[in-house]
N, C-alpha and C positions, 0 to 999 in steps of 0.2 A: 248421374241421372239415367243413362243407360236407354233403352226402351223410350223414357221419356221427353227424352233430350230433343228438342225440333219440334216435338208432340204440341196441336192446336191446344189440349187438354181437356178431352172433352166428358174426364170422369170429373175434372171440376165444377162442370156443367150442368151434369147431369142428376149428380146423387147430393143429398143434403146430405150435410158432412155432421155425423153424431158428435159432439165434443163429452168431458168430462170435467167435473169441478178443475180439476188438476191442469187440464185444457187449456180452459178458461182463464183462470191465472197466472199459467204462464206467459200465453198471449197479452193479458192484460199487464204483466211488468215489463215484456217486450218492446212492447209496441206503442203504451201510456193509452191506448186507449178507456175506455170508460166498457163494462158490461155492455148496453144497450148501443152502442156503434157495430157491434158483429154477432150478436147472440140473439138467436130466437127460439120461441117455441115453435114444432112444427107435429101439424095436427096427422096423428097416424092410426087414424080409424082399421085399416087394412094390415098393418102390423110388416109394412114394408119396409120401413126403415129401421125398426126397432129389431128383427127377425128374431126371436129369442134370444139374442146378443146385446143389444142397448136398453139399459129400463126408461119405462114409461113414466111420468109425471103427472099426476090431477090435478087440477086449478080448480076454484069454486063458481067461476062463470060459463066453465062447458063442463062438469062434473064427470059426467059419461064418453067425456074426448079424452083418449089418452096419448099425452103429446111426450115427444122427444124432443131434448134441448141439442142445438144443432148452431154450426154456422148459418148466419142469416147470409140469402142472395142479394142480387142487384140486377137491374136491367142492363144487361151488353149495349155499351156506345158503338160499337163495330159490327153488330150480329144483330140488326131491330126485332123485338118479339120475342128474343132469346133471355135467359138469365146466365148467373155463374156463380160462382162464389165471388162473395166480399173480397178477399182479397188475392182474388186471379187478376195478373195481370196481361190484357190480352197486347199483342201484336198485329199489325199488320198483313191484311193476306197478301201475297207476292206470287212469283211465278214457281219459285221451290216450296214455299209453303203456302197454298191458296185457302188454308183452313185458319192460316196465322198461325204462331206458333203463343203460347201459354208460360207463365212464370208466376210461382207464387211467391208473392213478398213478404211471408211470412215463412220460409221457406225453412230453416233452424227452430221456428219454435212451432213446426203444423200440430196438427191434432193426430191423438195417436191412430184414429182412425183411417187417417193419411198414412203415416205411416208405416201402417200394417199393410195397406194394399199394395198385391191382391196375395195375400198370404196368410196362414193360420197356422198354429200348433196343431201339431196332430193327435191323438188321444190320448198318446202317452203323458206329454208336455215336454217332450224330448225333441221334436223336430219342428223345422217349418215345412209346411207343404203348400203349392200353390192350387188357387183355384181358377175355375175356368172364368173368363172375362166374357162376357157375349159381346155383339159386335154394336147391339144397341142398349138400351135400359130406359129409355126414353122415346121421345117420336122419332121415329126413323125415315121420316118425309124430313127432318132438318138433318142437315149434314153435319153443321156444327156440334153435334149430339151423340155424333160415331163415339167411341170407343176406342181402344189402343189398335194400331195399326198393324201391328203381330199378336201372335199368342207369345204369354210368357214363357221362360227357361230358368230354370233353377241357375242358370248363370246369368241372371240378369242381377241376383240379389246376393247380399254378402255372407253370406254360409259363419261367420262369426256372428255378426251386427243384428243380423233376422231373426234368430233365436231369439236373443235376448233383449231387443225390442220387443216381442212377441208376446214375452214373458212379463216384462211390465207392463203390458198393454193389461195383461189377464189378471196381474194383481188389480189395476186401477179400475179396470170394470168391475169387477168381483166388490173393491168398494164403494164406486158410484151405485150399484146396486142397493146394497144398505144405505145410502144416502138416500136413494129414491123412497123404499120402504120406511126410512123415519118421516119425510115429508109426505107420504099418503097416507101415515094414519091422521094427520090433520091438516089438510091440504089448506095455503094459504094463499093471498091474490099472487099476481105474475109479479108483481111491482117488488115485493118482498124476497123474491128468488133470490136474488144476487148479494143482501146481507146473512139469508140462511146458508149459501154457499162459503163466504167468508167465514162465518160462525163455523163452521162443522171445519173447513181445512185447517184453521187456523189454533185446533186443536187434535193434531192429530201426533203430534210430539207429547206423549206423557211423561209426569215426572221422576223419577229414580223410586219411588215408593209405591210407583203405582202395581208392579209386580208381586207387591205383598197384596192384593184387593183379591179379594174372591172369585173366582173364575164360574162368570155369570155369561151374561150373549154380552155380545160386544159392547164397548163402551162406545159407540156413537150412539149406541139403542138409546140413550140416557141424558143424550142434551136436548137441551131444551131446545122448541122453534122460537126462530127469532119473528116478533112483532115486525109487517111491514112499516115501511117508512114511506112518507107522503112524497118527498122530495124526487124519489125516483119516477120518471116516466118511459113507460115503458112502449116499445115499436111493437107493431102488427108483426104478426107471425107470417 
């Protein structure tokens, strides 16, 4: 954990955490929960969360909102007023740690967006390089909402493991992105999200023949959207 280790967690706090279909799935064979216990849409008119890195989403009840799918928050039992992520678990504030200290219980299967922080490929796709962390990213009148208690150091992170997390991180974006592009050219309700999600991963193993096919755009360009289904209901964003 390094850096993190003691840490109240106040990037869980702070930032909605972007997932990807792949995310999603994994978390959901993890952990048995269902979609709709930890995923939301989250509306990003301003393009802060998405920052040319995470694609956007259209629904057909805000047409003109473009939302990123993301871990869903929760209100803090320990911090009143505050949120966190779904599955932070908080501690205790005490006299060594008056902020409590943070633990995520999904901790083996986070998102790669976790992950990754605060790190990036560099332009080549050769290196990891860190980014700077500010001290807030949120209200900086709530404490609970600080930021990491140091700057990083390239020796906080694993100079094998960082790379090549980094580098799957960039394939799976790369194809959440086509994912999002075959869902806006016919954007369907929210409720529908989570069997178009399954439909498009659950095809991404082709079969021994498919290498003789024509080399056209990508074969997700070509499935079909799946029809929502009534039975899901879906949580506020």
């Amino acid at each position: 954990m390094g850096i993190c280790d003691g840490c109240h967690a106040g990037c869980c706090r702070t930032f909605a955490v972007p997932v990807t279909g792949a995310d999603i799935i994994r978390i959901r064979r993890a952990t048995g929960l269902s979609f709709w216990d930890f995923v939301c849409r989250w509306a990003d008119s301003d393009h802060q969360i998405a920052k040319d890195v995470v694609p956007h989403f259209h629904f057909p009840d805000q047409p003109a909102m473009p939302f990123v799918i993301a871990l869903a928050h929760a209100a803090s039992p320990i911090f009143p007023g505050t949120t966190k992520c779904r599955f932070l678990l908080e501690g205790l504030p005490d006299t060594a740690h008056p902020l409590g200290q943070g633990r995520c219980c999904i901790y083996l299967h986070r998102p790669m967006a976790c992950r990754a922080f605060p790190a990036k490929l560099n332009e080549t796709g050769e290196l990891a390089e860190l980014q700077s962390v500010p001290g807030h990213a949120r209200d900086e009148a709530v404490a609970v909402y600080q930021l990491c208690p140091r700057p990083w150091e390239p020796e906080d992170l694993d100079p094998v493991e960082t790379p090549q997390t980094l580098a799957v991180i960039r394939y799976e974006m790369a194809f959440f992105h086509n994912v999002a592009r075959l869902w806006n050219r016919q954007p369907q309700p929210w409720t529908a999200f989570p069997d178009f999600l399954d439909y498009v991963y659950s095809r991404r193993i082709l079969p021994v023949s498919a290498d003789e096919a024509p080399d056209t755009e990508p074969v997700i360009a070509s499935l079909p959207l799946v029809q929502p289904r009534t039975t899901f209901r879906a949580k506020a964003a």
